[in-house]
C-alpha positions as CSV (number, residue, x, y, z in Angstrom):
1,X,-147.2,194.8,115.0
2,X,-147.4,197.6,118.1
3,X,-143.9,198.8,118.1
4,X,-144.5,200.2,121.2
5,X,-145.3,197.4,122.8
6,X,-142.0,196.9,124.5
7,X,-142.4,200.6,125.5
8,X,-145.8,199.5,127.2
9,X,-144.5,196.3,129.1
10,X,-142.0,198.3,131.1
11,X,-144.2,201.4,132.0
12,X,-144.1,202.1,135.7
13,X,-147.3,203.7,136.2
14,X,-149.6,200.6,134.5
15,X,-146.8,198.4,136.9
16,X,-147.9,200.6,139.9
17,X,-151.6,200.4,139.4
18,X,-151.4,196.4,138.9
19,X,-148.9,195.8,141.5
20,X,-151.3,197.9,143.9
21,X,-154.3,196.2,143.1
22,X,-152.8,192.3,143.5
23,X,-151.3,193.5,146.8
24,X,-155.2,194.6,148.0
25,X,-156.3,191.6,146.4
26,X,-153.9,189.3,147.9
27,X,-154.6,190.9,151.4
28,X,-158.3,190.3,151.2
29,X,-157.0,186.5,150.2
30,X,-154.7,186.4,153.3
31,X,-157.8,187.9,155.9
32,X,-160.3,185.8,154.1
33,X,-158.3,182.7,154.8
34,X,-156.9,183.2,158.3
35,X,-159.9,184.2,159.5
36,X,-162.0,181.3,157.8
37,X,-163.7,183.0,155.5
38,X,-162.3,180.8,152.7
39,X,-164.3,178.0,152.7
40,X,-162.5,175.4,150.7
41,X,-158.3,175.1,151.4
42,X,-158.6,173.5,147.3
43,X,-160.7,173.9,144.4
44,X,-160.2,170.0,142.9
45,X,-160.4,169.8,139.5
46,X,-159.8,166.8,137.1
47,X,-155.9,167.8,135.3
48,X,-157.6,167.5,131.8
49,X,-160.3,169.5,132.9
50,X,-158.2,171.9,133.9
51,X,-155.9,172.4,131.6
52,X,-158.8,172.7,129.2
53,X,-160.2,175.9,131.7
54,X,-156.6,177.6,130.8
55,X,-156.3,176.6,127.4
56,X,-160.0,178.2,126.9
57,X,-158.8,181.5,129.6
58,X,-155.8,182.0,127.0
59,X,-158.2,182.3,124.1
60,X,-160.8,183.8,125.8
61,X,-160.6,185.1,129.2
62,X,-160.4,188.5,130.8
63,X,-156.7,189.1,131.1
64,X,-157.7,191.7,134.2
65,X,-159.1,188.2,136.2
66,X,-155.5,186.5,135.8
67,X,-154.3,187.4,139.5
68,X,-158.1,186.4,141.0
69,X,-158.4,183.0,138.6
70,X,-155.1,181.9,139.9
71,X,-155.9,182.5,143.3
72,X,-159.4,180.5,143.0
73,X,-157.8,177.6,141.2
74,X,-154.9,177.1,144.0
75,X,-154.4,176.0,146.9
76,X,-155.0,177.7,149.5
77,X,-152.1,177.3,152.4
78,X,-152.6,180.1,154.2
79,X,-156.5,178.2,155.1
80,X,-156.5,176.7,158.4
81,X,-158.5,173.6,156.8
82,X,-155.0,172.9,155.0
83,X,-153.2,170.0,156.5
84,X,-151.5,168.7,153.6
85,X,-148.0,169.1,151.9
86,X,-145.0,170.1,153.8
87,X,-145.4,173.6,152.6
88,X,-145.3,176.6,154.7
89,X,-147.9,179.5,154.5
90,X,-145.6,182.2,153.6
91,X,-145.0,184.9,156.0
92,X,-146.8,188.0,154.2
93,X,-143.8,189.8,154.2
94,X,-142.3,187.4,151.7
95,X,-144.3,187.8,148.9
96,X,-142.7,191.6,149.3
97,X,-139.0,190.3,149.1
98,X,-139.7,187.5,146.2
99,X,-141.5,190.5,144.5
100,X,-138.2,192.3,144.6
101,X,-136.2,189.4,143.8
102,X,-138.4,189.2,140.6
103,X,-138.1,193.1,139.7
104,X,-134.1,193.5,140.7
105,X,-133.3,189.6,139.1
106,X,-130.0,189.6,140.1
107,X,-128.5,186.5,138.9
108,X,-126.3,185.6,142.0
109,X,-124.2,183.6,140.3
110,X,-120.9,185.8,140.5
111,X,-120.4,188.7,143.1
112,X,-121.1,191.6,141.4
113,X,-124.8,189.8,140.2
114,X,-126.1,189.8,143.8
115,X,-123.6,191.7,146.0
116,X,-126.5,192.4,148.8
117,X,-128.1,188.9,149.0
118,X,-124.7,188.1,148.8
119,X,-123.9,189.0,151.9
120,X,-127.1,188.0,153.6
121,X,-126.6,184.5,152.5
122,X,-122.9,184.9,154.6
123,X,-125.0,186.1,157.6
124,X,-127.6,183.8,157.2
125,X,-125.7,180.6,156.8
126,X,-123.3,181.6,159.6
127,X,-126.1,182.0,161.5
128,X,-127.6,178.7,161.2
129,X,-124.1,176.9,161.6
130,X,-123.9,178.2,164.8
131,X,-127.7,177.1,165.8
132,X,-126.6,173.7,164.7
133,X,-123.2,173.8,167.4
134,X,-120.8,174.1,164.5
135,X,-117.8,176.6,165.4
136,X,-116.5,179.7,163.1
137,X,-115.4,177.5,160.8
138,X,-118.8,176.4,159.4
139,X,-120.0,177.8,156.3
140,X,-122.9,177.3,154.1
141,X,-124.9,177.9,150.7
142,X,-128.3,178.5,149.6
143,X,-129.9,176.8,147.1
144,X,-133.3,175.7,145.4
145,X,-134.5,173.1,147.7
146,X,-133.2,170.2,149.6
147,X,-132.9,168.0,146.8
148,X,-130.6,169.8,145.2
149,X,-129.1,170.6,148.7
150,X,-129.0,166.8,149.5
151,X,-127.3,165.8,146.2
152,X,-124.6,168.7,147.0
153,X,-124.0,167.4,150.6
154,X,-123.4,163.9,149.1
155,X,-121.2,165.1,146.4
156,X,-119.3,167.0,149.0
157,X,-118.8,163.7,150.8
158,X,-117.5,161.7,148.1
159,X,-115.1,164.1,147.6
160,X,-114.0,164.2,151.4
161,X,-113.8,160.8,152.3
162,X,-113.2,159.0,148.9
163,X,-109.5,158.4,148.0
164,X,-109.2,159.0,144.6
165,X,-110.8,161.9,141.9
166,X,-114.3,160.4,141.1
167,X,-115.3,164.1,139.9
168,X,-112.6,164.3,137.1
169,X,-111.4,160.4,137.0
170,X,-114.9,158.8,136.9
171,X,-115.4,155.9,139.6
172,X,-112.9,153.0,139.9
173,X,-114.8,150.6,142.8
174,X,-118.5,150.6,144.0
175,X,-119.2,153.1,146.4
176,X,-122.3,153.0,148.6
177,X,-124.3,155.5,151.5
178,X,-126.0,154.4,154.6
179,X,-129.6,155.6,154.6
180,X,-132.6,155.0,156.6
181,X,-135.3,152.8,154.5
182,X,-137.9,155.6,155.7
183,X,-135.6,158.8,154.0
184,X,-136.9,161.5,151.4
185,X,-136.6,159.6,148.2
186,X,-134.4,162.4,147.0
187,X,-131.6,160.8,148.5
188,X,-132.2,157.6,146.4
189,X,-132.5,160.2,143.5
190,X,-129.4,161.7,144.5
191,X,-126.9,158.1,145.2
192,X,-128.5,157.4,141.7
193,X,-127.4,159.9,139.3
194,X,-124.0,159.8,141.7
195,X,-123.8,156.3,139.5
196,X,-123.8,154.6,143.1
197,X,-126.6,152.0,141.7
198,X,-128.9,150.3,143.6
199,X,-126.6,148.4,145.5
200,X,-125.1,151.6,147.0
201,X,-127.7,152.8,148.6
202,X,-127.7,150.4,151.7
203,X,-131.3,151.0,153.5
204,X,-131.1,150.4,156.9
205,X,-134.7,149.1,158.1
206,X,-136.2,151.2,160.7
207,X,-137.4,149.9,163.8
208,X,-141.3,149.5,165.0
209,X,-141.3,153.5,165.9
210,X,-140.3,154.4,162.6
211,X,-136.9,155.1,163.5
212,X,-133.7,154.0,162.0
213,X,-133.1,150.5,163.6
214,X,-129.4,151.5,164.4
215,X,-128.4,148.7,166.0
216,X,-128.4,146.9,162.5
217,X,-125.9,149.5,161.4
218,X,-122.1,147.9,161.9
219,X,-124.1,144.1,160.3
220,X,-125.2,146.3,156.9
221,X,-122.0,148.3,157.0
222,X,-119.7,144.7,156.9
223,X,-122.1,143.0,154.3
224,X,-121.6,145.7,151.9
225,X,-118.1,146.0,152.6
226,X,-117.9,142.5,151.8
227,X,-119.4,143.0,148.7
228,X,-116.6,145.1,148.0
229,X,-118.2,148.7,148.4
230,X,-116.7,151.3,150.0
231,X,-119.7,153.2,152.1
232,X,-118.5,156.9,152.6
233,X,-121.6,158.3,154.2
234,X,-124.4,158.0,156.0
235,X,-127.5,160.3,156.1
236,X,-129.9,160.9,159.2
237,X,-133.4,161.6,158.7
238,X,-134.6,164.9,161.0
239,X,-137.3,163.6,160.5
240,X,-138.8,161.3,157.6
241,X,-140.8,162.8,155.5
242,X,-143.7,160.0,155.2
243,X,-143.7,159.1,159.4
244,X,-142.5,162.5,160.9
245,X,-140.1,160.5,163.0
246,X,-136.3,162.0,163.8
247,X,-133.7,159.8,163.6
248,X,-130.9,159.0,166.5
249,X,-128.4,161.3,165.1
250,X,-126.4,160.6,168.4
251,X,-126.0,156.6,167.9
252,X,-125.7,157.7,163.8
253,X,-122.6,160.4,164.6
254,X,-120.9,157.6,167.0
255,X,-120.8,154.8,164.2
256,X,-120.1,157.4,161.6
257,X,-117.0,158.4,163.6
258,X,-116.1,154.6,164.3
259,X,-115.5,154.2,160.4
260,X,-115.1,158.0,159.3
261,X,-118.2,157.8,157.2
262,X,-119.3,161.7,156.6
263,X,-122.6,162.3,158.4
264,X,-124.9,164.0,156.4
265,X,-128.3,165.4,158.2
266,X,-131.5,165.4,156.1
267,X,-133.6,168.1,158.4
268,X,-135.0,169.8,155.6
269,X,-138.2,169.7,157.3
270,X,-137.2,169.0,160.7
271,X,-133.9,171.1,161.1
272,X,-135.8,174.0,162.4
273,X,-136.5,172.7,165.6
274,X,-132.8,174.0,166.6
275,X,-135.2,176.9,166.7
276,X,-137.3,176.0,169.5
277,X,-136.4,175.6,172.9
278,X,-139.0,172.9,173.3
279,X,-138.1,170.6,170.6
280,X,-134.6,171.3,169.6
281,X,-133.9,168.3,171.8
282,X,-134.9,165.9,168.7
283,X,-131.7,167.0,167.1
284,X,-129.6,166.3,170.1
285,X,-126.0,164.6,167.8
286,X,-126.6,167.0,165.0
287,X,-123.5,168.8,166.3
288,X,-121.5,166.1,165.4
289,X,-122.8,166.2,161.3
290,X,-120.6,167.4,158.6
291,X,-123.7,168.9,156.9
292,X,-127.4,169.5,157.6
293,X,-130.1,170.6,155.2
294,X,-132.8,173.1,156.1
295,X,-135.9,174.0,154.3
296,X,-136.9,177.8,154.7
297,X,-139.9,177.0,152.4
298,X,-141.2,174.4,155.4
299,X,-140.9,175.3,158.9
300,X,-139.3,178.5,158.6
301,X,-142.3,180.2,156.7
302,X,-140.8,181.5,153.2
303,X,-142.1,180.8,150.1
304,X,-140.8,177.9,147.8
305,X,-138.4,177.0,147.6
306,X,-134.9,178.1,149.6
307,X,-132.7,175.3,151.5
308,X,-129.9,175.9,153.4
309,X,-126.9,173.9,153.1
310,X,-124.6,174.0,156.1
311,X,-121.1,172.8,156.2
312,X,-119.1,171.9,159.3
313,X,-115.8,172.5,157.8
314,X,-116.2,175.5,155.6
315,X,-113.6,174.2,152.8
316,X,-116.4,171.6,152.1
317,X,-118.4,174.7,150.9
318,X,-116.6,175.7,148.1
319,X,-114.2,172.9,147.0
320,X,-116.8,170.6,145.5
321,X,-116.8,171.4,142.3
322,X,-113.5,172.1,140.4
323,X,-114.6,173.4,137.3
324,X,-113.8,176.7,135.6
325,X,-115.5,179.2,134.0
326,X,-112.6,182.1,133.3
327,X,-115.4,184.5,131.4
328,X,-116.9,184.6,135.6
329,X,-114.2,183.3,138.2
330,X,-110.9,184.3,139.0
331,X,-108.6,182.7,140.7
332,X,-108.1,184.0,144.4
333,X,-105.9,182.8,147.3
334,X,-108.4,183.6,149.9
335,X,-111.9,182.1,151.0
336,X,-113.9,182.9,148.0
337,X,-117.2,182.4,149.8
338,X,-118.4,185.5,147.8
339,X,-118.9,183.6,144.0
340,X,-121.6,181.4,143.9
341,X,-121.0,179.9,140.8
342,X,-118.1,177.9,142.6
343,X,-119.9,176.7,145.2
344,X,-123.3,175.2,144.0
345,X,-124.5,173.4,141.1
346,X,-127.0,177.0,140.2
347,X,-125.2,179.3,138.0
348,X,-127.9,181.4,138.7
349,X,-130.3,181.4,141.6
350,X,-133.0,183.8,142.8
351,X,-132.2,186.0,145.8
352,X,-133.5,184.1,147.8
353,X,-131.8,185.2,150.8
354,X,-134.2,188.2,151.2
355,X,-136.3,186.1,152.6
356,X,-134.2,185.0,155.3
357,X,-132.8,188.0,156.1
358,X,-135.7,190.2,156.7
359,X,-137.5,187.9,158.9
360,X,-134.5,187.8,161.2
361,X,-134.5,191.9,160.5
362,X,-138.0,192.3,161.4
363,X,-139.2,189.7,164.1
364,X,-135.8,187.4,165.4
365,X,-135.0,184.3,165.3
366,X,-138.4,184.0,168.1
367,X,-140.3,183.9,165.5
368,X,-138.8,180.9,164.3
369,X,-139.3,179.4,167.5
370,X,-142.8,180.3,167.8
371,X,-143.9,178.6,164.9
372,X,-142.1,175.7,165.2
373,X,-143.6,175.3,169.1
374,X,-147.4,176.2,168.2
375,X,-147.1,173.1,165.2
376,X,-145.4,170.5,167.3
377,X,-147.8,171.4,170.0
378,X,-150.8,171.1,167.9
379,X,-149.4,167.4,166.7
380,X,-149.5,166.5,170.0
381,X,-152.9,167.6,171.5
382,X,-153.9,166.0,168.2
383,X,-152.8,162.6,169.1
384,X,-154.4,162.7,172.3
385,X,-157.4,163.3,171.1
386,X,-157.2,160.7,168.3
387,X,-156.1,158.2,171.1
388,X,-159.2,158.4,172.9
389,X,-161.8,158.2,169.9
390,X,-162.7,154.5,169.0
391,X,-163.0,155.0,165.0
392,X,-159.6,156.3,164.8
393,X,-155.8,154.5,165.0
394,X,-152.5,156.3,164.7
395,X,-149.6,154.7,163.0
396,X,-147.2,156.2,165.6
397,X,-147.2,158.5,168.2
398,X,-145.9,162.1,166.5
399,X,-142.6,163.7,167.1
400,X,-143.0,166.8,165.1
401,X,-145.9,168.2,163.1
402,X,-146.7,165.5,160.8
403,X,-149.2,163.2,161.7
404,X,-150.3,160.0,160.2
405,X,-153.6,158.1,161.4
406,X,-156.7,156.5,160.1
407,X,-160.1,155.4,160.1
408,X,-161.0,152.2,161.6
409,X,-163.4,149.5,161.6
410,X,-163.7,146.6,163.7
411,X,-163.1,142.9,162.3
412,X,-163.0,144.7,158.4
413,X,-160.2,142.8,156.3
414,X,-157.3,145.2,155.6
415,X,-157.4,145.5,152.0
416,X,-160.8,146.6,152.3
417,X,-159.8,149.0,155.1
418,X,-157.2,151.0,153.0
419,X,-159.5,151.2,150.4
420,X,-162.1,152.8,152.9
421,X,-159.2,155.1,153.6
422,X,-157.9,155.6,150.1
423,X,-161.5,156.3,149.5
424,X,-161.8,159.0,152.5
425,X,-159.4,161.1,151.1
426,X,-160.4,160.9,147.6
427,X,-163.8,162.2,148.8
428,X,-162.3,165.1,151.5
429,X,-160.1,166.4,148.1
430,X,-163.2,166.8,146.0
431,X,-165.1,168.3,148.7
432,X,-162.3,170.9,149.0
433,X,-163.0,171.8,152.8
434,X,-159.8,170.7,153.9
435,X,-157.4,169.2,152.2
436,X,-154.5,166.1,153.1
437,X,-152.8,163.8,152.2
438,X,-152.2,160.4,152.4
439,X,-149.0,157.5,153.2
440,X,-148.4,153.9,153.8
441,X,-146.5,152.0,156.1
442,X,-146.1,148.2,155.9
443,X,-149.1,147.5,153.6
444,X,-151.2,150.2,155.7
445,X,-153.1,153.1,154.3
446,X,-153.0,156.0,156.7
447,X,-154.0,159.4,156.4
448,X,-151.4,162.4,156.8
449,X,-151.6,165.8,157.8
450,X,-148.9,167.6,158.0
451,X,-150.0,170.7,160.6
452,X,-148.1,173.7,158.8
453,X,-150.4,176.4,159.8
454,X,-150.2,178.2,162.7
455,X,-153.7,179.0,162.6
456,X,-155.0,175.8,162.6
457,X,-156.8,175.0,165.8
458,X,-158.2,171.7,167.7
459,X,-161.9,173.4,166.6
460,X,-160.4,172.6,163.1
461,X,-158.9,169.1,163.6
462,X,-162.3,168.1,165.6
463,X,-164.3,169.0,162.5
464,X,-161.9,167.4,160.3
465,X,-162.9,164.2,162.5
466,X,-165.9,164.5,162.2
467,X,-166.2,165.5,158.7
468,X,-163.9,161.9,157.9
469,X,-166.2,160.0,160.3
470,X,-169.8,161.2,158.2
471,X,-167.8,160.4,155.0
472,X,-166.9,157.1,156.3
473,X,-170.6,155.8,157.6
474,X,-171.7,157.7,154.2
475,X,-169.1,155.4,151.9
476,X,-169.7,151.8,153.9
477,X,-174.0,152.6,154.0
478,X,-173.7,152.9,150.3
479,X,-171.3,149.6,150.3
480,X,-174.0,147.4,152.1
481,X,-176.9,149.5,150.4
């Protein structure tokens, strides 16, 4: 054994050399990329295959290629060719602040184990409340990714508006949520492990544009509360994940006040259009909420994965959980906003709010608003020019930067059109060039892009066109053939 090894791990002049030499690898990744360089946004690989490749590099490999392989055998997001997942191409300056987050590893989860980020998260969430029309009294958390954030929010609203300790009691009648049949299944996910059951989640069918159909909302609210369930919230999506399509928060905030339901926003990708002066219209009601989640790994360019979790009524914040951990938390008569561990379900949690806080340091909340424009912008050129081409049907006409369309063919049955489609993708992800996804809606394969780069251009998306139309004539010649 090398009893110096521990000695070795911690040097700071073998962590200097390394650290400089990823951060000039990395930049040449970033240029390479943003300026198209990088031909392929993926690298697809069979998962047996390539867990094999890093069960052989473990044995085998040079440990000074680690940093390159990784980057070869990813995804590339910061490629203009990507148009997939709702994941943001970090801002550069990021990777600096989760870098430091890494190094410092400040636990967060009481004061004095994150007194810095601390305070950014204060200023941060305070921020967005007042973005989202809340007054002083708002506060918020962060916390590792809307799901979590979602199942908070909900927990938060049992504990508002339901009359009796569920948290310490256990349930004593069936409780329910109102959600739209088109939401993030992470709200399913969430009403389930809440022991709500299938019969609390109440779906509310969504309407031909993919909207919540809210004028079925008081006829699903009485059924279930003749089924003896006592709904105490309803979420709004801002927008669906799969369609890209903002609820009516409005219409969803009026019915929510008619029965005091807590409104819960789901805008974890959608809630930074309060960003943009252009778009922040779609989220006209969202004043009204009693909590919204936000994704800063999404629209708002960080790295995965950081949510925001904004309360109207600040008490909300940090009352939800009750429990006690004496060896951390004191007691304390005034607004302990300051102890994490009280107020989420994360003992510990990165620092995340670096990342926040020095973009709104170093470029404003402009930024913000930029980026959000230039991809809801890009969506919409993009449908026009989809609109006009003869081999190509949208599902619906976008709303924010997720797109959803597909290749057609005239008098082909259906089932053999989605396979077409199914088949289009599979081929685009093994050629790499550019990579997307893929959805259905009512039986209907579509193919998704979700436009998350602001260096993705219409000169892209009329390649990608074309590149889906030669694939298509290629796949269907070889059918007939």
């Amino acid at each position: 054994m090398n009893k110096n090894l521990l000695k070795a791990l911690y040097q700071s002049d073998s962590f200097s050399k390394m650290g400089h030499k990823l951060i000039d690898t990395l930049a040449e990744h970033l240029q390479n990329s943003i300026s198209d360089k990088n031909s392929k946004a993926i690298r697809w690989n069979d998962p047996h295959n390539e867990l094999n490749l890093w069960k052989d590099f473990l044995r085998n490999g040079d440990k000074d290629d680690f940093f390159k392989k990784v980057i070869e055998r990813t995804t590339h997001t910061h490629n203009p060719k990507y148009v997939g997942h709702q994941v943001a191409p970090p801002a550069p300056i990021t990777a600096l602040t989760g870098m430091l987050a890494s190094l410092m590893n400040n636990g967060m989860a009481v004061y004095e184990m994150g007194m810095s980020p601390t305070a950014m998260e204060r200023i941060t969430t305070d921020m967005l409340g007042q973005k989202l029309g809340y007054s002083t009294d708002s506060r918020g958390i962060l916390t590792s990714g809307g799901t979590l954030a979602n199942l908070t929010s909900l927990l938060a609203a049992r504990k508002a508006k339901v009359e009796y300790d569920v948290w310490n009691a256990g349930h004593s009648q069936p409780l329910g949520i109102m959600v739209s049949e088109e939401a993030h299944y992470c709200v399913d996910r969430a009403a389930k492990i809440m022991g709500l059951g299938e019969q609390g989640i109440i779906k509310i069918p969504v309407t031909k544009e993919f909207t919540m159909d809210v004028s079925l909302l008081e006829a699903y609210y009485q059924n279930a509360k003749d089924k003896g369930i006592k709904v105490f919230a309803i979420v709004g999506s801002a927008p669906s994940t799969a369609s890209g399509i903002y609820d009516d928060l409005e219409a969803i905030s009026n019915f929510a006040e008619k029965y005091r339901l807590w409104f819960h926003v789901d805008g974890a990708h959608g809630g930074a259009a309060i960003f943009s002066e252009k778009y922040k219209h779609l989220l006209k009601g969202i004043e009204n909420s009693d909590s919204v989640v936000i994704d800063g790994h999404k629209m708002l360019m960080m790295p995965t994965i950081t949510t925001a979790l904004i309360f109207k009524e600040g008490t909300h914040s940090h009352t939800t959980f009750s429990q006690k951990a004496d060896y951390l938390l004191t007691d304390t008569d005034e607004e302990d906003w300051y102890n994490g561990g009280k107020r989420t379900f994360e003992c510990t949690k990165t620092m995340m709010s670096l990342h926040w806080f020095v973009l709104l340091k170093m470029y404003g909340e402009d930024i913000f608003d930029q980026n959000v424009t230039v991809l809801y912008n890009l969506a919409q050129e993009f449908a026009k020019v989809l609109t006009t081409h003869e081999n190509f049907e949208l599902a619906i006409h976008p709303q924010s930067n997720i797109l959803c369309f597909r290749f057609m063919v005239p008098d082909l049955p259906l089932d053999e059109l989605n396979r077409l489609n199914q088949s289009i993708r599979q081929h685009l992800l093994e050629d790499g060039e550019f990579y997307l996804v893929q959805t259905k809606f009512n039986g209907i394969h579509y193919l998704r892009t979700t436009l998350m780069n602001p260096f993705t251009t219409m000169e892209h998306l009329n390649l990608l066109l074309k590149k889906i139309q030669v694939t298509a004539e290629k796949l269907l010649t070889s059918k007939t053939s």
